[in-house]
PyMOL Python script that loads the backbone (N, CA, C, O; Angstrom):
from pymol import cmd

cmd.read_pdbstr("""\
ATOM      1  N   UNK A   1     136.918 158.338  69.835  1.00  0.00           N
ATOM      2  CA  UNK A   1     136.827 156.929  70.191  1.00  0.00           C
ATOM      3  C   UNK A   1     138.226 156.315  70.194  1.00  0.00           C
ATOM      4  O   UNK A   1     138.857 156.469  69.148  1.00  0.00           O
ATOM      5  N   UNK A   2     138.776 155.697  71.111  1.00  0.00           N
ATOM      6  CA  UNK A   2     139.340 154.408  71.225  1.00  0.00           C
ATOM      7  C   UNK A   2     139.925 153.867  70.085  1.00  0.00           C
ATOM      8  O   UNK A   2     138.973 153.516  69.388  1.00  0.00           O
ATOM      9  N   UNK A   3     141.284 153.521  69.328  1.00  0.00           N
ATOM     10  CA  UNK A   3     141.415 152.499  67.950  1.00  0.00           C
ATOM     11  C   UNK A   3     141.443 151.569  68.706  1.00  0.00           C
ATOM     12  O   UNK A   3     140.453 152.097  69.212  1.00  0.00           O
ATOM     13  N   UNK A   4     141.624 150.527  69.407  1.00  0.00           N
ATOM     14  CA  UNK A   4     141.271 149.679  70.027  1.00  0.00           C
ATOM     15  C   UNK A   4     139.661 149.311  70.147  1.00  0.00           C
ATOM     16  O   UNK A   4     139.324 148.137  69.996  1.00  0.00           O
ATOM     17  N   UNK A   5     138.640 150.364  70.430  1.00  0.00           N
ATOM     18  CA  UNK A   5     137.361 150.046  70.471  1.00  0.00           C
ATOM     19  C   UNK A   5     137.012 149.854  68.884  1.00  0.00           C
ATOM     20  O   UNK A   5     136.343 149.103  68.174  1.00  0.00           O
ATOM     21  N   UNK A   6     137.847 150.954  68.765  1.00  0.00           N
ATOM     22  CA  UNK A   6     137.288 151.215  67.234  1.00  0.00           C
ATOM     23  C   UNK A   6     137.205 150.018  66.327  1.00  0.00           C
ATOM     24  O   UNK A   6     136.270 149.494  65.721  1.00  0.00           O
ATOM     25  N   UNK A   7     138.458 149.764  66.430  1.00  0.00           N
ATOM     26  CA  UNK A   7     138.872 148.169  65.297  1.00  0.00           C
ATOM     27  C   UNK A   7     138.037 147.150  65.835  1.00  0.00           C
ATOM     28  O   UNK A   7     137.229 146.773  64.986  1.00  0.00           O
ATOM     29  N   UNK A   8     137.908 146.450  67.131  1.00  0.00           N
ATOM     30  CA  UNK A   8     137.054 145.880  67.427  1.00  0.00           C
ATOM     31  C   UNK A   8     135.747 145.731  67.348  1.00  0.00           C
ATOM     32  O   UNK A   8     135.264 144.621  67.125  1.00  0.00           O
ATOM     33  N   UNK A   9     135.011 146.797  67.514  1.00  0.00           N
ATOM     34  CA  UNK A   9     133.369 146.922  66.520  1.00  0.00           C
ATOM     35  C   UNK A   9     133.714 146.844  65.324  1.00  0.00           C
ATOM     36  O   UNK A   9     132.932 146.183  64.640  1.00  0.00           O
ATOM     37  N   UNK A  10     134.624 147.282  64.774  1.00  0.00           N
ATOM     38  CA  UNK A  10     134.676 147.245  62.969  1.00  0.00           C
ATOM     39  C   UNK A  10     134.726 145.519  62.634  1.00  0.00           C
ATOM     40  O   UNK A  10     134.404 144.887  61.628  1.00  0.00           O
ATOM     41  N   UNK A  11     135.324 145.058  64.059  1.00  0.00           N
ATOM     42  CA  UNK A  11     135.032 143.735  63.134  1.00  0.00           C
ATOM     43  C   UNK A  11     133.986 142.270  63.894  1.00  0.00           C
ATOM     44  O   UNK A  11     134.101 141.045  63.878  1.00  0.00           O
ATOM     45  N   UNK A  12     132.877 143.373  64.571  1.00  0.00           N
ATOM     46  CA  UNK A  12     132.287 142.631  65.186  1.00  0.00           C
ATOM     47  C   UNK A  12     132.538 141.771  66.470  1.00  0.00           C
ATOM     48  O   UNK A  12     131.879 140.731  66.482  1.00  0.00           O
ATOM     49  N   UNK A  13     133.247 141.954  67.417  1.00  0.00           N
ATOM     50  CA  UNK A  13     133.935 140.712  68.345  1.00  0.00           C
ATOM     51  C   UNK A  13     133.348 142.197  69.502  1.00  0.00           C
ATOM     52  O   UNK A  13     132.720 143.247  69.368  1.00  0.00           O
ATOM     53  N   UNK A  14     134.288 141.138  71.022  1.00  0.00           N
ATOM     54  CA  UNK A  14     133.372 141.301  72.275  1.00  0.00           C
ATOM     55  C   UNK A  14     134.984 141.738  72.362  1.00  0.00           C
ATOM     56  O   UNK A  14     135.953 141.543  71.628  1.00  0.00           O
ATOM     57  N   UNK A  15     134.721 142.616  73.982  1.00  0.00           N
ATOM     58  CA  UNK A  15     136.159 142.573  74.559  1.00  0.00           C
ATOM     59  C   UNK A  15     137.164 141.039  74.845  1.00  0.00           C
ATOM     60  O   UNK A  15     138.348 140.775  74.631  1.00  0.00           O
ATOM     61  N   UNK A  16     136.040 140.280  75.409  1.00  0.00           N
ATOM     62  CA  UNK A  16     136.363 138.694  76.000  1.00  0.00           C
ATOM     63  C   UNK A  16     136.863 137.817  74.766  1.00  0.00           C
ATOM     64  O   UNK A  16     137.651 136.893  74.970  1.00  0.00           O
ATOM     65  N   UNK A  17     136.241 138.213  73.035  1.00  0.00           N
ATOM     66  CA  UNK A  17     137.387 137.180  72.191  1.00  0.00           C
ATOM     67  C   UNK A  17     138.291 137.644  71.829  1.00  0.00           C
ATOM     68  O   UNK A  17     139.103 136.873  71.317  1.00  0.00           O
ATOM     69  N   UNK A  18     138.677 139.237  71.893  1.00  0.00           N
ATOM     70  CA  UNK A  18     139.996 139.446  71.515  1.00  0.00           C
ATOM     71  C   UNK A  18     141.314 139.036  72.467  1.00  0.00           C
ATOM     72  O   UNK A  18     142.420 138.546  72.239  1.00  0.00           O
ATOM     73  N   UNK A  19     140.490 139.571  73.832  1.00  0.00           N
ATOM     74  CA  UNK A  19     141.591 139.213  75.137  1.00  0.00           C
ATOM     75  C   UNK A  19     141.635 137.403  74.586  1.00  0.00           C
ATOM     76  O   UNK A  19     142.726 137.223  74.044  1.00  0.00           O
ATOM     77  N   UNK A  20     140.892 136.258  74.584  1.00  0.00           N
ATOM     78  CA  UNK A  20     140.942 134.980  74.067  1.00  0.00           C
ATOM     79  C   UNK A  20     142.486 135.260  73.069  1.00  0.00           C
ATOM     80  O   UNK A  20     143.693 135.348  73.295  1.00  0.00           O
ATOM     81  N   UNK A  21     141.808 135.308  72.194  1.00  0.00           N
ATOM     82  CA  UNK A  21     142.562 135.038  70.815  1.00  0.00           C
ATOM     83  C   UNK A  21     144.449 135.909  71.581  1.00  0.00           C
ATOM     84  O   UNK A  21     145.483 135.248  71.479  1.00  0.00           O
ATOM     85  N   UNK A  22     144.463 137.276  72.209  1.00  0.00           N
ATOM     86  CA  UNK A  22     146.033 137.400  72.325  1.00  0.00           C
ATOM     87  C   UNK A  22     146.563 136.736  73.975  1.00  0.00           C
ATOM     88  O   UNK A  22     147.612 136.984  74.569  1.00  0.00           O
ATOM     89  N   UNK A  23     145.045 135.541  74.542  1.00  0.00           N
ATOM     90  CA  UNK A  23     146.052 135.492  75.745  1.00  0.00           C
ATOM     91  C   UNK A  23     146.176 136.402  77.278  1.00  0.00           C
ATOM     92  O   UNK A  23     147.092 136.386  78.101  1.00  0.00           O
ATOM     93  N   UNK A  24     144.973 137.123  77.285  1.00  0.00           N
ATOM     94  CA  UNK A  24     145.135 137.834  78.240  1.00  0.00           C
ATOM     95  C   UNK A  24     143.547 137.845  79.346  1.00  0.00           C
ATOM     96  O   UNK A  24     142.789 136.891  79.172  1.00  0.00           O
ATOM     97  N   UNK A  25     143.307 138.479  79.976  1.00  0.00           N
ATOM     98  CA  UNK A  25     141.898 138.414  80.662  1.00  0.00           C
ATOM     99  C   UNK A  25     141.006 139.487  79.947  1.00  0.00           C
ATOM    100  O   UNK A  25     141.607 140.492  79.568  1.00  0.00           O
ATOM    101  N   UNK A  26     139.902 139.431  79.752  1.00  0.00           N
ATOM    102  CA  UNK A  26     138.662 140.729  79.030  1.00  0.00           C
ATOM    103  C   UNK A  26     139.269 141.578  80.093  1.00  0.00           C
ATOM    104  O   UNK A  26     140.104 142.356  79.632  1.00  0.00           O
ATOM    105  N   UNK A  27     139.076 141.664  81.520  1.00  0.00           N
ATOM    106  CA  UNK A  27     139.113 142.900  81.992  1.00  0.00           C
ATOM    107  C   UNK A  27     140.452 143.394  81.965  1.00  0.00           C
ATOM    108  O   UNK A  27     140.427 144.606  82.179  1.00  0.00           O
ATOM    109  N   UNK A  28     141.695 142.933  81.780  1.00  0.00           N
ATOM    110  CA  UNK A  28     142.816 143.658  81.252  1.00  0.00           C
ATOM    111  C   UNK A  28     143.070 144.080  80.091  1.00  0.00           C
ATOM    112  O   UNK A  28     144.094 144.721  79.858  1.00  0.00           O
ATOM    113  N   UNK A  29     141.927 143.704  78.921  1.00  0.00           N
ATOM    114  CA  UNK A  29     141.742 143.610  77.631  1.00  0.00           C
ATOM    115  C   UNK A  29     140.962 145.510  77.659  1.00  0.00           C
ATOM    116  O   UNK A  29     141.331 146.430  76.929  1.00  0.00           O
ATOM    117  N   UNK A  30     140.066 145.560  78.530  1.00  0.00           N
ATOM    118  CA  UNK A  30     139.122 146.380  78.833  1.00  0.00           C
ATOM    119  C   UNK A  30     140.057 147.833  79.603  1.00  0.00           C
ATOM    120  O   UNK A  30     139.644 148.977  79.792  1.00  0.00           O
ATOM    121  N   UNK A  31     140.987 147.422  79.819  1.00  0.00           N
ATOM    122  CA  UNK A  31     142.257 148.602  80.676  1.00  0.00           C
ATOM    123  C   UNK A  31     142.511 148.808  79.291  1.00  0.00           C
ATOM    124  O   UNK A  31     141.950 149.669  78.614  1.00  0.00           O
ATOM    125  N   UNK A  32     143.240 148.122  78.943  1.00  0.00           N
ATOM    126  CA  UNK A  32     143.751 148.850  77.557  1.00  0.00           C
ATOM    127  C   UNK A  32     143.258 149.720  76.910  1.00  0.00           C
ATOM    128  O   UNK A  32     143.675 150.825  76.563  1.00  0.00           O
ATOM    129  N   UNK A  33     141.851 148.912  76.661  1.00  0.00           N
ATOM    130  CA  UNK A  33     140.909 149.971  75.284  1.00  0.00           C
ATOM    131  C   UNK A  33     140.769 150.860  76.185  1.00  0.00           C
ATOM    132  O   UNK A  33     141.695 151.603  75.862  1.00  0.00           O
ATOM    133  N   UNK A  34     140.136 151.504  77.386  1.00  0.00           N
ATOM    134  CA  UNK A  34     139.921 152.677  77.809  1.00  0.00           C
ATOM    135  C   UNK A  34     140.818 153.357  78.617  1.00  0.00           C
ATOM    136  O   UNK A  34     140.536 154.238  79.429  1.00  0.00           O
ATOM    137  N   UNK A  35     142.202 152.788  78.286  1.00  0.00           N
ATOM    138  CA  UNK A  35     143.610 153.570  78.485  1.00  0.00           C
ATOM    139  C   UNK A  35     143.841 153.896  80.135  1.00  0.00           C
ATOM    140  O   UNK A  35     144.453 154.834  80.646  1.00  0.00           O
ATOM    141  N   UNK A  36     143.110 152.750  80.785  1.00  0.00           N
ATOM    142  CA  UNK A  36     143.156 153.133  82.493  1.00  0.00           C
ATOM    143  C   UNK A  36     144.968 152.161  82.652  1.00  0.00           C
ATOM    144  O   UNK A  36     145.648 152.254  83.674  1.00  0.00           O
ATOM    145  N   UNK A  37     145.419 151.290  81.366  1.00  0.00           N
ATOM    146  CA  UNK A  37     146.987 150.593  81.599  1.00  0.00           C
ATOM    147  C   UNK A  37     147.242 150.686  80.198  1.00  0.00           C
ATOM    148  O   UNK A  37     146.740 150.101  79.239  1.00  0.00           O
ATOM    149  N   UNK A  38     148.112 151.528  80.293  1.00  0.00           N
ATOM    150  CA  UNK A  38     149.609 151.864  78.961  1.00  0.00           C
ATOM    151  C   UNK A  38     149.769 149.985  78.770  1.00  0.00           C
ATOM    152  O   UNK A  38     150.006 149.090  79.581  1.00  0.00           O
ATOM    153  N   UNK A  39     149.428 150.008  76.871  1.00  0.00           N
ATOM    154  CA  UNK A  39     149.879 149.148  76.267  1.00  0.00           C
ATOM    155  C   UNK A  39     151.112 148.926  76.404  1.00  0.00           C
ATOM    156  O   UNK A  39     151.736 149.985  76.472  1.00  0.00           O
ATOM    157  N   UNK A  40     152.180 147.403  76.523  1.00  0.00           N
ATOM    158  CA  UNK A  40     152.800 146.974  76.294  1.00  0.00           C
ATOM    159  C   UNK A  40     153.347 146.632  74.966  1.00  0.00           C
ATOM    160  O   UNK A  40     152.489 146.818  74.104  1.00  0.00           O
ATOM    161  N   UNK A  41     154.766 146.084  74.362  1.00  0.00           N
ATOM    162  CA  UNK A  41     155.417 146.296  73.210  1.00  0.00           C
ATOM    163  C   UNK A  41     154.973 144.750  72.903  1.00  0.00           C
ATOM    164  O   UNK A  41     154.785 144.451  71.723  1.00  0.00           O
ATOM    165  N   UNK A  42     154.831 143.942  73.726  1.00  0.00           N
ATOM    166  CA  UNK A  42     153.980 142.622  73.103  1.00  0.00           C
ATOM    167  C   UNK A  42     152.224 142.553  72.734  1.00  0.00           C
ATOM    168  O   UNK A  42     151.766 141.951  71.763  1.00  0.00           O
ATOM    169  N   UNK A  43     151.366 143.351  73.796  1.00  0.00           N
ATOM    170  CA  UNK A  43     150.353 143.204  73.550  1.00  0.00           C
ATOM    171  C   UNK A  43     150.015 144.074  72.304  1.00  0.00           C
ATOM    172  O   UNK A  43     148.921 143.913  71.763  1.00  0.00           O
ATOM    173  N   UNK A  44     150.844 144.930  71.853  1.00  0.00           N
ATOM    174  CA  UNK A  44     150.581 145.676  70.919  1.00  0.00           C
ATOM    175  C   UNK A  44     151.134 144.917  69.398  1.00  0.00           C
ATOM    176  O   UNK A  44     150.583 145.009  68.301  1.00  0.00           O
ATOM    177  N   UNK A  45     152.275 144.230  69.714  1.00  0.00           N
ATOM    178  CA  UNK A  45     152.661 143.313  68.611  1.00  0.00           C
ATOM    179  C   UNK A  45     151.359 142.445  68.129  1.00  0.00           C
ATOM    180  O   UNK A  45     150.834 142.293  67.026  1.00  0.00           O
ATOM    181  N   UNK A  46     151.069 141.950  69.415  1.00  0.00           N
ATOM    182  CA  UNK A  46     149.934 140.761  69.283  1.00  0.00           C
ATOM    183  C   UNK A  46     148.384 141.344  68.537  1.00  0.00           C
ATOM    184  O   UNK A  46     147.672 140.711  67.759  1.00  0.00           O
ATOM    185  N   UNK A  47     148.145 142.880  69.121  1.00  0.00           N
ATOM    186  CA  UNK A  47     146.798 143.496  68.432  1.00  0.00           C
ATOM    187  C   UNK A  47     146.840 143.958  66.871  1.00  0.00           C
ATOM    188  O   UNK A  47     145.936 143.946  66.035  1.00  0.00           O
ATOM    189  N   UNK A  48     148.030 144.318  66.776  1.00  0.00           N
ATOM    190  CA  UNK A  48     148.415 144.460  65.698  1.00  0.00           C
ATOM    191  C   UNK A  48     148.642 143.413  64.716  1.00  0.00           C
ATOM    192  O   UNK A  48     147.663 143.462  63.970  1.00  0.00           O
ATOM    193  N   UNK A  49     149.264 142.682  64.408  1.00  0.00           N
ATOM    194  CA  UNK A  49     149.378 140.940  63.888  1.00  0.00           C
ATOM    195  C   UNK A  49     147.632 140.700  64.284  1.00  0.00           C
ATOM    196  O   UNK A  49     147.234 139.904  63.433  1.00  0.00           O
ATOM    197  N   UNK A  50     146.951 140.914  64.828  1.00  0.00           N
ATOM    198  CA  UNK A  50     145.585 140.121  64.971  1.00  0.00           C
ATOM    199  C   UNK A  50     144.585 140.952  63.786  1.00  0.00           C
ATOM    200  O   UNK A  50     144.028 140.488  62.791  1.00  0.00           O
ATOM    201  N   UNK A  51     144.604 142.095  64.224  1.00  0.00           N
ATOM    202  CA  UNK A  51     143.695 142.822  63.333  1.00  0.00           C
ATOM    203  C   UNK A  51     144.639 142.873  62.225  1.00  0.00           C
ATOM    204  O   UNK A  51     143.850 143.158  61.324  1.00  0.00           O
ATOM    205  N   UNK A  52     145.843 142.789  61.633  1.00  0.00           N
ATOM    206  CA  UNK A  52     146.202 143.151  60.547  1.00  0.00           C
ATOM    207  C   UNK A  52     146.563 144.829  60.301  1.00  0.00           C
ATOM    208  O   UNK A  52     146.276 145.452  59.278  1.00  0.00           O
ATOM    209  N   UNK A  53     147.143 145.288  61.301  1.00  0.00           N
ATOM    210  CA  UNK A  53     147.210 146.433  61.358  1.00  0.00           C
ATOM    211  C   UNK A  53     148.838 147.117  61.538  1.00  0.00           C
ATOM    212  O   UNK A  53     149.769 146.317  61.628  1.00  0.00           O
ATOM    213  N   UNK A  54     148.945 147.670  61.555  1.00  0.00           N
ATOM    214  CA  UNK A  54     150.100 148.663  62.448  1.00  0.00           C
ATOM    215  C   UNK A  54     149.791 149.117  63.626  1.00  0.00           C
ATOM    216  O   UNK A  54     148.672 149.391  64.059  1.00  0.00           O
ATOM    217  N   UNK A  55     151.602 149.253  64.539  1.00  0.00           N
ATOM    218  CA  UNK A  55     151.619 149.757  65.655  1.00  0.00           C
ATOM    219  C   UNK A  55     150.995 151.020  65.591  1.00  0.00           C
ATOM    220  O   UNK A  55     150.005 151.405  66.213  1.00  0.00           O
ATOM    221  N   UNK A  56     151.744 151.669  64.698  1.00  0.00           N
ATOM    222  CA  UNK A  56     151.129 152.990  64.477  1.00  0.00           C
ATOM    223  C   UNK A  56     149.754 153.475  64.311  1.00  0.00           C
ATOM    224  O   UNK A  56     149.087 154.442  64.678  1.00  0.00           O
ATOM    225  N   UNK A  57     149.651 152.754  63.835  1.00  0.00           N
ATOM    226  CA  UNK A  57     147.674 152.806  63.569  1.00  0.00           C
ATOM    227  C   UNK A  57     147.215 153.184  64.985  1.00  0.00           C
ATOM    228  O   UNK A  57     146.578 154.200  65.264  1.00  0.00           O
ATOM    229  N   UNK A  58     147.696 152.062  65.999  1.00  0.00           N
ATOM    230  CA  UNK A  58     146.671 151.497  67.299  1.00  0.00           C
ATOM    231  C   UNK A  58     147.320 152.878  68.079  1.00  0.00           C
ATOM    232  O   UNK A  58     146.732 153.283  69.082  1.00  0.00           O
ATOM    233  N   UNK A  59     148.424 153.521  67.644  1.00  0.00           N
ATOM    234  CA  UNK A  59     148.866 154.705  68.591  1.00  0.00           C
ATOM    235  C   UNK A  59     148.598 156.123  68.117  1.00  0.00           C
ATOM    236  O   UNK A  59     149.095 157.123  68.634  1.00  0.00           O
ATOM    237  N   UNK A  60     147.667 156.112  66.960  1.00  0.00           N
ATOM    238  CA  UNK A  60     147.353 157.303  66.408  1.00  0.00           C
ATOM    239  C   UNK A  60     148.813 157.717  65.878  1.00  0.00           C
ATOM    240  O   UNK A  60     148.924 158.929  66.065  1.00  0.00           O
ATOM    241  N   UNK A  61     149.792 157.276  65.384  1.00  0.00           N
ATOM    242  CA  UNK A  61     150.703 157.966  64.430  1.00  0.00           C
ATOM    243  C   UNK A  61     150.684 157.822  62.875  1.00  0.00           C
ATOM    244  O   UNK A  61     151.637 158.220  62.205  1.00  0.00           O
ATOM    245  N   UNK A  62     149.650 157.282  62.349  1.00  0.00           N
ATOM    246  CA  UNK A  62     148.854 157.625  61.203  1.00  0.00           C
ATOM    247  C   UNK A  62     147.636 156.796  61.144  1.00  0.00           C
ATOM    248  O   UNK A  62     147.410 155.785  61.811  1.00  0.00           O
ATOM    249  N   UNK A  63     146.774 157.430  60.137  1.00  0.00           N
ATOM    250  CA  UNK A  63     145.447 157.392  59.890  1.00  0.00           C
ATOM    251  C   UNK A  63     145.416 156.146  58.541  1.00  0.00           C
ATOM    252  O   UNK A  63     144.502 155.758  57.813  1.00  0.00           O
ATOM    253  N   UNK A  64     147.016 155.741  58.653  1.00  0.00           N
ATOM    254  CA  UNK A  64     146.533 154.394  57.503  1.00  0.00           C
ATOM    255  C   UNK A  64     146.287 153.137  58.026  1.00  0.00           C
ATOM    256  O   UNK A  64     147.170 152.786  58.808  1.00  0.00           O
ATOM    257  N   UNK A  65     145.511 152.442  57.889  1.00  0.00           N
ATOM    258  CA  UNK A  65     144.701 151.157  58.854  1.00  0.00           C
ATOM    259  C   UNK A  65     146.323 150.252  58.042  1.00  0.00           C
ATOM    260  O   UNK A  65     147.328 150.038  58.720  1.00  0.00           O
ATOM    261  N   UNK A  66     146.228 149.905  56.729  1.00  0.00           N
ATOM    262  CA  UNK A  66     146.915 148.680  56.088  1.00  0.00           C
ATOM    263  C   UNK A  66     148.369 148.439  57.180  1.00  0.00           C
ATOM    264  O   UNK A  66     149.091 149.369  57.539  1.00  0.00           O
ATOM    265  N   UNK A  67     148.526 147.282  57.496  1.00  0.00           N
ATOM    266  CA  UNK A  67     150.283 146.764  58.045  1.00  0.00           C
ATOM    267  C   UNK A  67     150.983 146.798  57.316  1.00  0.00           C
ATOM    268  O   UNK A  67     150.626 146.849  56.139  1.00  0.00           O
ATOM    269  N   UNK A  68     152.430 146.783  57.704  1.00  0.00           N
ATOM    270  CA  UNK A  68     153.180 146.960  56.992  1.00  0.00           C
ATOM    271  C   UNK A  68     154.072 145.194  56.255  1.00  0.00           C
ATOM    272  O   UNK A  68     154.340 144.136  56.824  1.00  0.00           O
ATOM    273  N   UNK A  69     154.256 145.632  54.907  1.00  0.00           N
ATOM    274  CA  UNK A  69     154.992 144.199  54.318  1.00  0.00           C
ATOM    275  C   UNK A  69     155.725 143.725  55.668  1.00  0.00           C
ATOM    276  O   UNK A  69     156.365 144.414  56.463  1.00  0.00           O
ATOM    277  N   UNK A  70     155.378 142.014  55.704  1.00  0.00           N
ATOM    278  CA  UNK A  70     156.323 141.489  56.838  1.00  0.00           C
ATOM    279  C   UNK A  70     157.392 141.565  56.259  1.00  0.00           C
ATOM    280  O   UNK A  70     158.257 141.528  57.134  1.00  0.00           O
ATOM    281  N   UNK A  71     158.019 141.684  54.908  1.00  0.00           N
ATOM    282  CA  UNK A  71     159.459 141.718  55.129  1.00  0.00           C
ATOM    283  C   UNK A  71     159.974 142.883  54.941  1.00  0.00           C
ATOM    284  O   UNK A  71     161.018 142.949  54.293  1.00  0.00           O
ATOM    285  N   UNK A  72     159.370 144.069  55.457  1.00  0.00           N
ATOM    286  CA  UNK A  72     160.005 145.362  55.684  1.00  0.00           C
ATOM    287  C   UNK A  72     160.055 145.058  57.346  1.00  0.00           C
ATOM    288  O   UNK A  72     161.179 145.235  57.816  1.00  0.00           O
ATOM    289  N   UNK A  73     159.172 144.692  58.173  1.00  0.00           N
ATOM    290  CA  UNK A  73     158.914 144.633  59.651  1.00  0.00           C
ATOM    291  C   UNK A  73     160.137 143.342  59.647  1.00  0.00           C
ATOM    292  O   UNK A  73     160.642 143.377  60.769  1.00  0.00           O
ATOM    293  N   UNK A  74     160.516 142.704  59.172  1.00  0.00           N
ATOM    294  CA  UNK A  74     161.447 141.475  59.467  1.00  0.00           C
ATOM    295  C   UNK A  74     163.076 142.155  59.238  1.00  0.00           C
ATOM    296  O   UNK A  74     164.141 141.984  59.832  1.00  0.00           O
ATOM    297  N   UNK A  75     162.638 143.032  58.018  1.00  0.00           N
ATOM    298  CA  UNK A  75     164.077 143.974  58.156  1.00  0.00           C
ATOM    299  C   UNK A  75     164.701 144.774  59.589  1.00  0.00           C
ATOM    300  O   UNK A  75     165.668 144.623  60.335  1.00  0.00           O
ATOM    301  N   UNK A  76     163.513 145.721  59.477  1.00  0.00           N
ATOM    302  CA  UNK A  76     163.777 146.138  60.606  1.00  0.00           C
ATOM    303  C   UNK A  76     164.145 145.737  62.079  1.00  0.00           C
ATOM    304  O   UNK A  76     164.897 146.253  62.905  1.00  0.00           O
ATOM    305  N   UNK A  77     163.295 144.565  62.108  1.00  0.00           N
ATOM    306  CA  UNK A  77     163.397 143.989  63.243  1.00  0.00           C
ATOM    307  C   UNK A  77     165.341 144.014  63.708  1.00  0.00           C
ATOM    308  O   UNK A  77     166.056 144.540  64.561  1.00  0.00           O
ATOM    309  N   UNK A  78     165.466 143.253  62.732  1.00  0.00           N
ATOM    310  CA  UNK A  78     166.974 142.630  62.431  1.00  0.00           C
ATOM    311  C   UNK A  78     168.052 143.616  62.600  1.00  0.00           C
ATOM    312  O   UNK A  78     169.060 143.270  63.215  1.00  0.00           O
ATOM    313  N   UNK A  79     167.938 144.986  62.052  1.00  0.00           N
ATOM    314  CA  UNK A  79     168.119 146.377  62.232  1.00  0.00           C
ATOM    315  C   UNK A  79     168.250 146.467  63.793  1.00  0.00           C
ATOM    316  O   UNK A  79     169.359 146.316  64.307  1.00  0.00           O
ATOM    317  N   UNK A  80     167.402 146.652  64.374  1.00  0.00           N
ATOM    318  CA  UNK A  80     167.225 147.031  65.945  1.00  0.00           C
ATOM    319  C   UNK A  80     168.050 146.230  66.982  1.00  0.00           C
ATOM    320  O   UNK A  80     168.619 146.638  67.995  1.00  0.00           O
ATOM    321  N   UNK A  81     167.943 144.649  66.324  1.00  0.00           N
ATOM    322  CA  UNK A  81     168.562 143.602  67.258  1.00  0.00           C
ATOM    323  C   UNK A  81     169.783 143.481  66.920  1.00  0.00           C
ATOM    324  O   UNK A  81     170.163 142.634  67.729  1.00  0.00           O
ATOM    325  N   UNK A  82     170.991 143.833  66.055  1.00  0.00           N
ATOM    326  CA  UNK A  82     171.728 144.232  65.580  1.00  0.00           C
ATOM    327  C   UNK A  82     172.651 145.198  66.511  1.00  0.00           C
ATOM    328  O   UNK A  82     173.627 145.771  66.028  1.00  0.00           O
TER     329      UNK A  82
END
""", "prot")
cmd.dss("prot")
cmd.show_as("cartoon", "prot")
cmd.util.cbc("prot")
cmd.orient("prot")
């Protein structure tokens, strides 16, 4: 299954309120989860920050659901833009 489908049944919602809540249309919401359009580095910021998750999570590079401290992600950030 999908982490995108996945997280979304886990927390009860439709394709149409998540696309709501980050800003986008259900049926581009609906590309994503069934991988017919490669996530973007914002919409993935945005799914991530929504569910409370990690990038990594939503890309299968680990199996730990929890996000990471914002001020390790605020470090880094700063790191990169640097």
């Amino acid at each position: 299954m999908n982490r995108l489908r996945e997280l979304r049944e886990d927390h009860d919602l439709r394709q149409r309120e998540i696309a709501q809540k980050i800003g986008i249309s259900q049926r581009n919401y609906s590309y994503y989860e069934t991988n017919q359009t490669m996530l973007t580095e914002d919409i993935l910021i945005k799914l991530a920050d929504f569910y409370e998750t990690s990038i990594d999570y939503i890309l299968y590079r680990t199996d730990t659901r929890t996000s990471y401290p914002k001020s390790i992600m605020n470090e880094n950030r700063e790191k990169i833009v640097m």
